[in-house]
C-alpha positions in Angstrom: 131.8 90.3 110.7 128.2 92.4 110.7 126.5 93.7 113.4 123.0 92.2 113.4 122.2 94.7 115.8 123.4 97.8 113.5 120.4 100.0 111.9 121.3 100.8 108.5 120.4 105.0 108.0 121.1 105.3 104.4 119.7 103.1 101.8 123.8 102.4 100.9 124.2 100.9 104.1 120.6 99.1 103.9 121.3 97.4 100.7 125.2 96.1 102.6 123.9 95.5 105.7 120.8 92.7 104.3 123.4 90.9 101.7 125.7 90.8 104.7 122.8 88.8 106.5 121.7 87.2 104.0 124.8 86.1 102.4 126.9 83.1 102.6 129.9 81.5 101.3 128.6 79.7 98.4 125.5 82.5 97.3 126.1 85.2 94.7 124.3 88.7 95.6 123.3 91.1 93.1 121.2 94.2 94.2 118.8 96.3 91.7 119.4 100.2 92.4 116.1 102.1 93.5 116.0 105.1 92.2 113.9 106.6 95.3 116.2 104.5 97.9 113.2 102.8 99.4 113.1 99.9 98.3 116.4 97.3 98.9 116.1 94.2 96.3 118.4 91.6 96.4 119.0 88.8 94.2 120.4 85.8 95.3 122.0 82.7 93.3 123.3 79.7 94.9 123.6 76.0 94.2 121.6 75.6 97.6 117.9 76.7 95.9 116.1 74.8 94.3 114.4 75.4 91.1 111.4 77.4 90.5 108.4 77.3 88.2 108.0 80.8 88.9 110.4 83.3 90.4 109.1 85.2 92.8 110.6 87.6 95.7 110.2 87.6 99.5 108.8 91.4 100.6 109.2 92.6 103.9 108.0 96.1 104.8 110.0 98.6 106.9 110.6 98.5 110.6 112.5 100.0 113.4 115.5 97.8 112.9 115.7 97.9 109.0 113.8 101.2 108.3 113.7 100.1 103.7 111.2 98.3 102.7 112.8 94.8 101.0 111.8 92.0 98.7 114.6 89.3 98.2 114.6 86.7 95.3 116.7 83.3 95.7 117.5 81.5 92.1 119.4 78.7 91.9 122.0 78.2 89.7 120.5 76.2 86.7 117.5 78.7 86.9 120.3 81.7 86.7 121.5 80.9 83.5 118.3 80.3 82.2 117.6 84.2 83.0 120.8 84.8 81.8 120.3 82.6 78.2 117.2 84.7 77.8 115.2 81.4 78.8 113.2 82.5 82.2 112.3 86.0 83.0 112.8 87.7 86.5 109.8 89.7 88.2 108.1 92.4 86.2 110.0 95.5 86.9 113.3 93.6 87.3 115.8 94.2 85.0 119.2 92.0 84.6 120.6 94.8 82.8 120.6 97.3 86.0 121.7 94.2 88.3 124.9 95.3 90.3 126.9 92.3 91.6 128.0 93.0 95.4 131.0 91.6 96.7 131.2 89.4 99.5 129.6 90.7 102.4 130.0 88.1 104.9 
């Protein structure tokens, strides 16, 4: 279970601790690695979303109780393996290829 009162203090336990809140039983998580450890972006994919026209990410900027900045991007499924066929493209700067799947954090 996660503590939603836990601060993460290392951009390791920042990038766990928001797919842990985010995450649910039937949503895939993948994170893109920031070199700098500043910035925690998640990618999530679940039957649940809806498609998109254009896929965009939520940003949030630091605060006391999640000191990493974060943008988070929810793709459905069908829109998934349209980035995955080569078909739809994921934000500039945001590169399948360096995706990391996480396990379930729940």
């Amino acid at each position: 279970m996660t503590n939603l009162n836990y601060t993460p203090k290392t951009y390791d336990e920042a990038v766990r601790n928001l797919a842990a809140w985010q995450g649910a039983d039937d949503i895939t998580i993948y994170y893109l690695p920031d070199p700098e450890s500043r910035v925690v972006r998640l990618v999530e994919v679940s039957g649940s979303f809806s498609d998109d026209e254009d896929l965009r990410p939520v940003a949030m900027g630091a605060s006391a109780d999640f000191p990493f900045r974060s943008s988070v991007l929810l793709v459905s499924k069908s829109d998934w393996g349209r980035v995955q066929r080569g078909e739809k493209s994921l934000p500039n700067g945001w590169d399948t290829a360096q995706l990391k799947e996480l396990a379930a954090c729940g």
